[in-house]
N, C-alpha and C positions, 0 to 999 in steps of 0.2 A: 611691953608692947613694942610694935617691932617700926624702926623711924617711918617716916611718912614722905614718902617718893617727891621731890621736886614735880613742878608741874610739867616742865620742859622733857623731865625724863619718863613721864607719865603717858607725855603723847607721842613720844617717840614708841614709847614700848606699844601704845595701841597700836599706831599703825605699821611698826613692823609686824606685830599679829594680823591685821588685816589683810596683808600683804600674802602672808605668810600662810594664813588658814583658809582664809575663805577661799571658796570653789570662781572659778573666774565666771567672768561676767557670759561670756559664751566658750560653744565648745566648739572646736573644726567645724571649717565650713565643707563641703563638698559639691561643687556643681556639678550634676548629673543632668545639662542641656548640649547637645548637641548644636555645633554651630549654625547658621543657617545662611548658606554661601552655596555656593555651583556645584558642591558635591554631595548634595543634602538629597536623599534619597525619597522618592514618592512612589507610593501604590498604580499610582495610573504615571507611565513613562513618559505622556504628553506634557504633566505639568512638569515645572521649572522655577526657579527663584531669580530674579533678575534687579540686579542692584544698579541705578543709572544714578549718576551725576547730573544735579540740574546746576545750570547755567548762574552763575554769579557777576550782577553790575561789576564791569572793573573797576569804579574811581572810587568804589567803597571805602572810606580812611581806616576800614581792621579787615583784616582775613577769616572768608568764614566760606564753610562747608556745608552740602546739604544733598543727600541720597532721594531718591523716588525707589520704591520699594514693590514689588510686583510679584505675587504668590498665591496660592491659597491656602486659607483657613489651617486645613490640614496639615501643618508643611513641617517635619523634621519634628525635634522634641514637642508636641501639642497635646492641648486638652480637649476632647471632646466633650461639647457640650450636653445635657438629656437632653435638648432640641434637637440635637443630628439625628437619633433614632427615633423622637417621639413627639410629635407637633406640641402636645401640651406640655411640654417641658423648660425647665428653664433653658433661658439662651446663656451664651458665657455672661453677658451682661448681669446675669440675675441672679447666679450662684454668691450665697451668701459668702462674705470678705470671710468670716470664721471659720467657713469649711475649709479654705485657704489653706491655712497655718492646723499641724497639726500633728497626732501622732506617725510615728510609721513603724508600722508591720511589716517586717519584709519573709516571704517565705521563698527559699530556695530551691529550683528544681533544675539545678543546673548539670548535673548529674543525669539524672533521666533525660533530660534534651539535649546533654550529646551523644548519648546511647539512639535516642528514638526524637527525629525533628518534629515528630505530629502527636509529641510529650502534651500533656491536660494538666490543667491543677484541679483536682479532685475536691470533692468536701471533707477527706479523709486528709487532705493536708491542711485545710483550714482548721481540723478538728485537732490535729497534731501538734498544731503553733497554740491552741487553744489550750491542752494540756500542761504542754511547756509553760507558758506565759499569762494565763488567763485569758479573761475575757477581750474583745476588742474594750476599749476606753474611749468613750466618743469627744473630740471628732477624730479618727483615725482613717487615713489610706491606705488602703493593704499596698504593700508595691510585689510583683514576679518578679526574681531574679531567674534568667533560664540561661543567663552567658552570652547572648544573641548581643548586647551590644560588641562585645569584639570584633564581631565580624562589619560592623558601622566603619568606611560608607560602600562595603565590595557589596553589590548591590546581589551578583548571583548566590554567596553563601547566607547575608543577610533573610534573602525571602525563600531560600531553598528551593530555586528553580535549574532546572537541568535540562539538555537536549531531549532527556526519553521522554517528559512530560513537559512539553513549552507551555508556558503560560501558569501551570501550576503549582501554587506556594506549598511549601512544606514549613513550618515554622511555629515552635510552640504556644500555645494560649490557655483561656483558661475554658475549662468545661460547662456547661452548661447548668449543670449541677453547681456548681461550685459557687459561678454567677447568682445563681436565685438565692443560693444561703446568703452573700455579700449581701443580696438586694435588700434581707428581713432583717439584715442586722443593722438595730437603730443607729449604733456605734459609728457603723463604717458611712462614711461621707463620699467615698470616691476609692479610688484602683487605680493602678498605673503597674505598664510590664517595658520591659525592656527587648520589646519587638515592634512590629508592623500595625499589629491589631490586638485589641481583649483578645479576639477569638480567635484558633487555629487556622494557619494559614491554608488549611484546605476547606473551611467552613464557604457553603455559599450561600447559606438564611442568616451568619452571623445575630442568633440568639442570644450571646451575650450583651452585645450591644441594645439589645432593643430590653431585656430582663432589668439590666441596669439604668435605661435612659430612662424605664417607666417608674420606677423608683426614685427619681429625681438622683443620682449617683452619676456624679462626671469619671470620667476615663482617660486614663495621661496613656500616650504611646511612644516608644523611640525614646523609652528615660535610657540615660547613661548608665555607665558602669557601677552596676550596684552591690562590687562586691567588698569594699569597707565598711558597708553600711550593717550594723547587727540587726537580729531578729527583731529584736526590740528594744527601746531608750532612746531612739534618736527621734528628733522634728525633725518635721518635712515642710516645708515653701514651695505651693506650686502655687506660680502667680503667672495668668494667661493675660494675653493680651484684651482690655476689656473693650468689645467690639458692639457698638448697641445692633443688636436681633440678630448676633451671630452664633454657629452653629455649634463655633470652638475656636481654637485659635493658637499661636506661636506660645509655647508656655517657660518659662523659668526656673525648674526644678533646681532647687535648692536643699542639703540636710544637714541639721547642727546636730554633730555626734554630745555625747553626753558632755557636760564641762569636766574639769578634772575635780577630786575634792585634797580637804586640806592633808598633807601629808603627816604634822606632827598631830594633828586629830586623830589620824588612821595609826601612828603609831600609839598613841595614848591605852585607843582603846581595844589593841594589842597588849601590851601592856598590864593592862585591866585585865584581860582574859588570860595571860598565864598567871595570875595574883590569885583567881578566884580560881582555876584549875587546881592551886597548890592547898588553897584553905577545903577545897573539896575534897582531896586525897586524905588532908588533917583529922577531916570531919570522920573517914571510915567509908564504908560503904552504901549507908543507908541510903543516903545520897545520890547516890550513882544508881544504885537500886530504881530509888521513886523516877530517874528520869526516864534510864529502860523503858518504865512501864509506863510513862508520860511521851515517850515515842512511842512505843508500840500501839499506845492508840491514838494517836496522832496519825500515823500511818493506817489506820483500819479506816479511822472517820474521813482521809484523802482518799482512801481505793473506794468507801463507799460513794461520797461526793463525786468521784470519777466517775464510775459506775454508773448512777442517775443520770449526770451530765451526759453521757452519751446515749442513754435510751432514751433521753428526752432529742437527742439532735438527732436519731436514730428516728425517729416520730414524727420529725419535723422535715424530713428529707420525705419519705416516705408520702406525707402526705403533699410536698411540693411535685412528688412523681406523678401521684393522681393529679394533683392541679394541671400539672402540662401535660399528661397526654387526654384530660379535656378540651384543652385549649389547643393542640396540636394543630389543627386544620387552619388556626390563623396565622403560620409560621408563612411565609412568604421571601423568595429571593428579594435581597436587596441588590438592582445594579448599579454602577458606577461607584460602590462602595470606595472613600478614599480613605 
């Protein structure tokens, strides 16, 4: 029998394993908000952020400081609330704390929009990330990555406005389409892009806006640089300013990338897997045989589940098509949209 560990060497040894194995407590943090200071860009050129100093008693016996704050709702990194598009909706006030925190989806179209500024996110790329990764997992934010924040805070490449067309944004968003699948997925809580608006900056009924806000689904705009960020594995923290009966407001966006895991874990069971590699070879081939055939249908029974999966989201598009162009005639300009 083999001696019996001191106790002193016993907690040592645990917790240099603790130390040593477990995945840390969090993983990278990433702030994707946008400062909100005199160079914080808005939809409408009128508004402005204006930070004043209020006046402090001198004979105070400690030193203290204190801003007056002057913006609106809309202003730099925000959440739109479903009130901005849809009176019965919740205000930021009312969005439950849990949809808050959660997963993120991010799909990349950063490619196509800097080919093309009046780039769309399709349901074919919802359908894509869906393939890849499965299902949304609720609560999840899908977030756009389209490269638009780089260009954060030159405000002409930002909204892609030029001489030939003054006044007129070129700048990517998401489709319309694309919008209404978010809106039926119980999964998804909310969206967020790394531009001006959901919707393309040449939209003037901005549809997506109103598909989402009537589905109770809030909408972050002007997130940061989302390109550390993976497809899938990381939280997301968007925590708005909670403003009672407001319509949205200054947001927080925050993402903890995955933690790390234990390193002599991950060797172990490396390890383990050339051991049973070599007892498989031992064994002959039967072995290798039965797996063959235990992928090869493994692989039939995924192209069939694939398959389905898509003639059923194939179905489901289809008849959101007839949905909206019944509804078509209640599509209305929205102005002063910020």
């Amino acid at each position: 029998m083999a001696p019996r560990m001191p106790g002193v060497a016993r907690w040592a040894l645990a917790l240099a394993l603790l130390v040593y194995c477990s995945p840390a407590v969090a993983g990278e943090l990433l702030d994707l908000t946008h400062t909100l200071d005199n160079t914080t860009l808005y939809w409408n050129e009128k508004d402005s952020f204006t930070l004043t100093r209020v006046e402090q008693p001198a004979n105070r016996p400690f030193w203290s400081q204190k801003f007056k704050i002057e913006t609106v709702e809309h202003a730099g990194t925000h959440m739109d609330a479903p009130s901005h598009f849809y009176e019965q909706g919740w205000t930021i006030a009312d969005i439950p704390v849990e949809r808050l925190i959660a997963n993120a989806a991010v799909i990349d179209i950063s490619e196509r929009s800097a080919a093309n500024p009046d780039a769309m996110v399709t349901p074919e790329d919802l359908d894509a990330w869906r393939d890849a990764h499965g299902q949304f997992k609720y609560p999840t934010i899908v977030l756009i990555r389209t490269g638009y924040a780089a260009y954060w805070p030159d405000r002409n490449r930002y909204f892609g406005l030029s001489d030939a067309e003054p006044g007129v944004y070129h700048f990517p968003g998401f489709g319309e389409a694309a919008g209404q699948d978010l809106a039926e997925d119980p999964a998804v809580v909310g969206v967020g892009i790394d531009t001006a608006s959901l919707d393309q900056g040449v939209s003037r009924t901005l549809p997506v806006h109103a598909v989402l806000s009537r589905a109770n689904r809030f909408g972050m705009e002007n997130v940061g640089d989302l390109s550390r960020v993976p497809a899938s594995g990381a939280r997301i923290y968007a925590l708005p300013m909670k403003t009672g009966g407001g319509s949205g407001g200054p947001c927080r966006v925050v993402i903890e990338l995955e933690p790390s895991t234990c390193r002599g874990k991950g060797r172990g069971q490396k390890g383990r897997g050339r051991g049973q590699k070599g007892r498989g070879r031992g064994q002959g081939g039967r072995r290798g045989q039965g797996r063959d055939q235990g992928q090869e249908g493994g692989r039939r029974q995924g192209q069939d589940q694939g398959q389905e999966g898509r003639r059923q989201r194939q179905g489901r598009r289809q008849g959101r098509r007839r949905q909206q162009e019944q509804h078509a005639h209640e599509e209305l300009p929205v102005p002063g949209f910020e």
